[in-house]
C-alpha positions in Angstrom: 21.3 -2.7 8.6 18.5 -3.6 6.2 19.2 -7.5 4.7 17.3 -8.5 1.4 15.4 -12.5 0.9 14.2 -13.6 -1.7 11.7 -16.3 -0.4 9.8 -18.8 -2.6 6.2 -18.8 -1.1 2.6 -20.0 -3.1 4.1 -20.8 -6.3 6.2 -17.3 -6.2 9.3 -15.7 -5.7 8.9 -12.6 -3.6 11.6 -10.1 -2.4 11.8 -9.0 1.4 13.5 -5.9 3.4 14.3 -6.7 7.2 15.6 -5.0 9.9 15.4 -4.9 13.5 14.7 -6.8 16.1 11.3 -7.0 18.8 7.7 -7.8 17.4 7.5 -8.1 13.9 5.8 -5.8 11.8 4.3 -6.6 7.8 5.0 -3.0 6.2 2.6 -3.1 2.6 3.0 -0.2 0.4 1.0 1.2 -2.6 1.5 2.1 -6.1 3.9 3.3 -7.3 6.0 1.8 -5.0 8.1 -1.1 -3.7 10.0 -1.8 -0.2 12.2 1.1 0.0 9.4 3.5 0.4 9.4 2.4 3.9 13.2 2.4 4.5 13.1 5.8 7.2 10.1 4.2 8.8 12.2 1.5 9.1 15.6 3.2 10.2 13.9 4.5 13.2 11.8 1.6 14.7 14.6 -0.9 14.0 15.6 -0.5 17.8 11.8 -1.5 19.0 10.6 -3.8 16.1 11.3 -6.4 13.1 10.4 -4.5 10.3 9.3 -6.6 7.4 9.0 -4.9 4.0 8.1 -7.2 1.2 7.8 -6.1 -2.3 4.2 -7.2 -3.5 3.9 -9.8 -6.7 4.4 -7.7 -9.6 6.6 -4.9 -7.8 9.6 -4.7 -7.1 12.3 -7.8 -7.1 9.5 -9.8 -6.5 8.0 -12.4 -9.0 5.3 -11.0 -11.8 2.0 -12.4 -11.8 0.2 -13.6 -15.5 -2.7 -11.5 -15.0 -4.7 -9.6 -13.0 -3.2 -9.9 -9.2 -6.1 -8.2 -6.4 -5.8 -8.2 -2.8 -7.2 -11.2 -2.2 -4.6 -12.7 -3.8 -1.8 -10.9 -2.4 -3.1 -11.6 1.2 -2.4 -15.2 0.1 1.3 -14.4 -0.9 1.3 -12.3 2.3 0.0 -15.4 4.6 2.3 -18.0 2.9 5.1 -14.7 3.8 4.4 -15.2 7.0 4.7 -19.3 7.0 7.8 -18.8 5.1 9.7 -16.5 7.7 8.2 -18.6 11.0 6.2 -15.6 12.0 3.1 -16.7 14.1 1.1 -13.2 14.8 1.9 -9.7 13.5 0.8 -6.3 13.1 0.4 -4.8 9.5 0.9 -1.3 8.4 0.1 0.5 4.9 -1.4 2.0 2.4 -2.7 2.6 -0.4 -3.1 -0.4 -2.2 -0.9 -2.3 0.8 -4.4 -1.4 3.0 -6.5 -3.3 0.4 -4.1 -5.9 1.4 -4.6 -5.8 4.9 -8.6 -5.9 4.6 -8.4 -9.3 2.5 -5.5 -10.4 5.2 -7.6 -9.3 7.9 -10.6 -11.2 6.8 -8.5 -14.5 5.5 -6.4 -14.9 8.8 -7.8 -12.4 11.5 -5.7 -14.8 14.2 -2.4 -14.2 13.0 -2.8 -10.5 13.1 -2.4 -8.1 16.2 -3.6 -4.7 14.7 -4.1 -2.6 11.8 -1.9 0.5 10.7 -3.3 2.3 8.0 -2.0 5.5 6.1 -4.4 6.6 3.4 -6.3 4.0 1.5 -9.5 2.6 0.2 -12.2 1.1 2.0 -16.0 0.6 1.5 -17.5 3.3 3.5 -15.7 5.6 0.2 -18.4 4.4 -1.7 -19.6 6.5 -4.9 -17.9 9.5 -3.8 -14.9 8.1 -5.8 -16.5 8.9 -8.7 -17.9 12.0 -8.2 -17.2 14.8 -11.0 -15.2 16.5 -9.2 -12.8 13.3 -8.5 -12.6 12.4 -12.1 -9.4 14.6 -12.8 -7.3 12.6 -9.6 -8.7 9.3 -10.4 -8.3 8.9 -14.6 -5.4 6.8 -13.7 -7.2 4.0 -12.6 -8.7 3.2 -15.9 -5.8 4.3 -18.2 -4.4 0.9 -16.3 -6.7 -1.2 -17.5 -6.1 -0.5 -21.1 -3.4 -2.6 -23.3 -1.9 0.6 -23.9 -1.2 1.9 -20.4 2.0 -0.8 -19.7 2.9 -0.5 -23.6 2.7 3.6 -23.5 4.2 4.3 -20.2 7.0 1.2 -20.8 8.1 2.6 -23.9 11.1 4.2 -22.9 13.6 4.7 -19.6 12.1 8.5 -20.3 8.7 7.8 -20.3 8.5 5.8 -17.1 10.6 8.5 -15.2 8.1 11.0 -16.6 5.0 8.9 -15.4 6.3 8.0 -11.7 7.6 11.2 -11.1 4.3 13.0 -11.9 2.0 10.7 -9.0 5.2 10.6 -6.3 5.3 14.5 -6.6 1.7 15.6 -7.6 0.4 12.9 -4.9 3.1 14.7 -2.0 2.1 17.7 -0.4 5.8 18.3 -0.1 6.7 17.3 -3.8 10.4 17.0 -2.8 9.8 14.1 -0.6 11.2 11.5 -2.8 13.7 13.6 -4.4 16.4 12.0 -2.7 14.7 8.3 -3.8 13.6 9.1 -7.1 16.5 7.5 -9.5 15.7 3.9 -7.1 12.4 4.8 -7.9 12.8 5.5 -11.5 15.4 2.7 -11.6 12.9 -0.2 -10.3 9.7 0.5 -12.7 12.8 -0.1 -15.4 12.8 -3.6 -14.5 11.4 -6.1 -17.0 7.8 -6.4 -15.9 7.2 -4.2 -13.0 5.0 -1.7 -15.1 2.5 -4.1 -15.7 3.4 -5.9 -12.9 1.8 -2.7 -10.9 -0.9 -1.9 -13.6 -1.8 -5.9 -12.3 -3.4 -5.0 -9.4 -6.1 -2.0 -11.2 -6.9 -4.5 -13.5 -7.8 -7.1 -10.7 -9.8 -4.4 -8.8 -11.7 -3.2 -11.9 -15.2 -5.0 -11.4 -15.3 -4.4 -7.8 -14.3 -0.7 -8.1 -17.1 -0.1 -10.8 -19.4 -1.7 -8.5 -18.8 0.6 -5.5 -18.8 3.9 -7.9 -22.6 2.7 -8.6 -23.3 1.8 -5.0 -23.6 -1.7 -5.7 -20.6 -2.8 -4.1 -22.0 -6.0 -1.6 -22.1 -5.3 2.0 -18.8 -6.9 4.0 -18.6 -8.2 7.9 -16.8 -5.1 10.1 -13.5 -6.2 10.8 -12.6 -6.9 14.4 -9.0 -6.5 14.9 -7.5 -3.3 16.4 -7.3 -0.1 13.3 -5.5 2.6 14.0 -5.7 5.0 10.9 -3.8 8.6 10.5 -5.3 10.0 8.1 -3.4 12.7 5.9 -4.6 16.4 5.7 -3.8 17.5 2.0 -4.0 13.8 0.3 -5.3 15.0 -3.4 -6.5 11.7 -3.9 -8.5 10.8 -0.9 -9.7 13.5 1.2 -9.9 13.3 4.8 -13.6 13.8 4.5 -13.8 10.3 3.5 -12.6 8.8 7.0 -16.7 9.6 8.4 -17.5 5.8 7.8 -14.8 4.4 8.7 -16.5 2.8 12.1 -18.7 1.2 9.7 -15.6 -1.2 8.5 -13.4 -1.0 11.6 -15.6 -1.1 15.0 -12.1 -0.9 17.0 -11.1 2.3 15.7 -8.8 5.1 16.7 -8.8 7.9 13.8 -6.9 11.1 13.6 -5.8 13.9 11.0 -2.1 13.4 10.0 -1.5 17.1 9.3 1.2 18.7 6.9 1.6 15.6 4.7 -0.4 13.9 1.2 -0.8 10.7 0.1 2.6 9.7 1.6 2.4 10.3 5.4 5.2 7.3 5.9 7.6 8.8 3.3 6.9 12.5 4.2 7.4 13.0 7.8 8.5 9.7 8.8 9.3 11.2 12.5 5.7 11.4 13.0 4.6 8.7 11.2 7.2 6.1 13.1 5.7 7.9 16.5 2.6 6.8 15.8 2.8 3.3 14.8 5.0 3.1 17.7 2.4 4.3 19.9 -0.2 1.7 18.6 1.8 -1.2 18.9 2.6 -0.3 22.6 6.8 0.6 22.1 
């Protein structure tokens, strides 16, 4: 059974999923997404792990943020998380925007961390290939958030939000029916008061670092240390596998392979697979 807490952690209120029992795993998702995105990852480790599923600041049943809210910021919320639930060391998995959480967490608190899990994601080695013109049709998103319009166009109606989420969770899948089964929760949660610009938060905080890297500007970071594993999707229309070749560059302690059959959602879309391999990483 999956309990819910609602913890009140550096000045916020932020929601939490929990199951299981064993060493504790952080699970971080991405956008557009909260905790349940994780709940068959979570139905099938429950027997070898604590699975830990918060919903970010500004997703979710969690607090909103007043402005911009990065990773660097959330790995704050996620360090006080782990103060808050008595956790001493873990091991983090996600994506997506969840993995620029575990960089900033991994860099803040290295010692309270036993590994790295990541599904698709953004790191530096991506570099100005994010920008390249043939990535501008998948990656227009990222500054349609930062306009005033974005949360006031896309929050206009209980319509307009389903079309919106429904077009990344499907067109991001390469099985598009993956959240079918989900997708009113889904629908149901960017309804809430605040979590469209809650999620639009986090572009808007990553919007001078991300320009920076399309140019090739983007200042060089220390490698992180900590044991990565990262399964990498094969058909992710957002961030092609080529863009795993510098990946050693960030994470020197790296084991990398090709997730095959699945998009941007490994976790969500063949969750058998998925829960195998973080399994296998974190020795159960």
């Amino acid at each position: 059974m999956i309990e819910h807490l609602d913890l009140r952690v550096n000045g916020a209120r932020l929601h939490v999923a929990r199951t299981g029992h064993g060493r504790p795993l952080v699970l971080l998702h991405g956008w557009p997404e909260f905790w349940l995105t994780w709940e068959p990852v979570m139905t099938r480790l429950a027997g070898r792990f604590q699975l830990i599923a918060p919903d970010l600041r500004g997703f979710g049943d969690s607090d909103k943020p007043d402005g911009p809210f990065g990773a660097p910021e959330h790995a704050v919320d996620m360090l006080a998380l782990l103060d808050g639930l008595g956790l001493g060391q873990v091991g983090l998995v996600g994506h997506d925007i969840g993995g620029g959480v575990m960089q900033a967490l991994a860099r803040l608190a290295p010692a309270r961390l036993t590994g790295l899990f990541f599904f698709d994601f953004m790191y530096p080695g991506v570099g100005p290939r994010m920008a390249t013109p043939d990535r501008l049709s998948e990656i227009w998103y990222t500054s349609f958030h930062l306009t005033d319009l974005a949360p006031a166009l896309v929050g206009a109606s209980p319509e307009t939000i389903r079309i919106y989420v429904t077009h990344f969770l499907r067109h991001w899948a390469f099985r598009p029916e993956t959240f079918d089964d989900v997708l009113e929760a889904f629908v149901a949660n960017f309804q809430k008061p605040g979590n469209v610009a809650g999620g639009f938060a986090a572009y808007r905080a990553t919007a001078t670092s991300r320009l920076a890297m399309m140019k090739g500007e983007a200042p060089a970071l220390p490698p992180i240390l900590l044991p990565t594993c990262v399964r990498w999707a094969e058909h992710d229309p957002l961030f092609p596998y080529a863009w795993t070749d510098r990946l050693g560059e960030t994470f020197p302690d790296l084991d990398l392979a090709l997730f095959p059959g699945v998009g941007h959602f490994p976790h969500r879309e063949d969750p058998d697979h998925a829960s195998a391999e973080i399994a296998a990483f974190f020795g159960a």
